[in-house]
C-alpha positions in Angstrom: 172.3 142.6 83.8 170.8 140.8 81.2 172.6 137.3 82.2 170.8 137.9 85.7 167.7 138.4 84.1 168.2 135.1 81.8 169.4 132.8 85.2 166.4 134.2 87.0 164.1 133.5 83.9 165.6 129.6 84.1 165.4 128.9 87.9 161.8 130.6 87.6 160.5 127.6 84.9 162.6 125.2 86.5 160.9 125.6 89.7 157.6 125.9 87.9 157.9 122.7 86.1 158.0 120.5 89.6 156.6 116.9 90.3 153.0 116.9 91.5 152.3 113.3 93.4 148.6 112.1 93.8 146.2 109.2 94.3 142.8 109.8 92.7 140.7 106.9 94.6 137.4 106.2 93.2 133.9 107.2 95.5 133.1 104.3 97.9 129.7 102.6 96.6 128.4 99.5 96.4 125.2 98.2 94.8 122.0 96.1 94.6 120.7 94.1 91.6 116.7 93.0 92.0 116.5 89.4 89.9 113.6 87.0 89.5 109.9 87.9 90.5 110.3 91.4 90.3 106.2 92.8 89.5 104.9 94.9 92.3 107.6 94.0 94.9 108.6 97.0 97.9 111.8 97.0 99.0 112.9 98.8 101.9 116.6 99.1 102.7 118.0 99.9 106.6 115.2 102.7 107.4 115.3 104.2 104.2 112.0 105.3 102.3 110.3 101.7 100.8 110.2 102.0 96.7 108.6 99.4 94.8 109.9 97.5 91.6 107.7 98.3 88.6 108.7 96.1 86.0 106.1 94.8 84.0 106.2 91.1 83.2 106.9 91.5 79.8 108.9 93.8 79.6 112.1 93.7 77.0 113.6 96.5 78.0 117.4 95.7 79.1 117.4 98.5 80.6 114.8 97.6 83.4 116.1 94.2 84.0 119.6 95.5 84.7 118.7 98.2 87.0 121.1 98.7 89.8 120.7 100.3 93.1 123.9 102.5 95.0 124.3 102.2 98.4 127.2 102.5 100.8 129.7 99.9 101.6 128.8 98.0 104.7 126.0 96.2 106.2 122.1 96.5 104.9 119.0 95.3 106.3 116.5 94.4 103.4 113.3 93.5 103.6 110.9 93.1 100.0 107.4 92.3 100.8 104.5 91.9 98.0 100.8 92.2 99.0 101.8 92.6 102.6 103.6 89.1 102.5 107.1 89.0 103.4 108.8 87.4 100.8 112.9 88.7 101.3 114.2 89.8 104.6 117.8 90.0 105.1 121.3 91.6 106.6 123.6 91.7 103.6 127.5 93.1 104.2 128.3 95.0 100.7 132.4 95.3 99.7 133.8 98.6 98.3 132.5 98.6 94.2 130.7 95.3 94.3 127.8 94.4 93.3 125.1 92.0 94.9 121.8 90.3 93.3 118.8 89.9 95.4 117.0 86.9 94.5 112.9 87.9 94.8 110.9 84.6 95.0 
């Protein structure tokens, strides 16, 4: 009886101790980097909500100038105006984890 018990006991932890196989895939996302005149410029991406870059001029703060924006992979319409002048409107396609800058004149 007990040598039954002790050959269920091993098939039990042998079965228990199987091979798990997996892919852990990172979330798609892709971003946008704002460089050059950045004070009081909107940006508007596809028909998303407009926001506008508030940056001051002096600013130091690496933290401002190194600001990135996630969106999807794929292709983006963006327009940045300043004072109702258009200053940036473009269709940008955006790969899978890259990043793009956005040159604001």
């Amino acid at each position: 009886m007990t040598r039954v018990v002790a050959v269920l006991l091993a098939c039990s932890a042998l079965v228990a101790c199987g091979y798990q196989e997996g892919v852990i895939q990172k979330a798609d996302m892709s971003y946008l980097k704002f460089i050059g005149n950045l004070p009081n410029a909107v940006v508007q991406i596809d028909e998303m909500p407009p926001f506008e870059l508030k940056i001051s001029p002096n600013s130091t703060n690496p933290q401002n100038l190194n600001t990135l924006y996630q969106v999807s992979p794929g292709r983006h319409h963006i327009v940045v105006t300043r004072g109702g002048n258009l200053l940036v409107d473009r269709v940008v396609l955006l790969d899978n984890h890259a990043t793009m800058e956005v040159q604001i004149p």
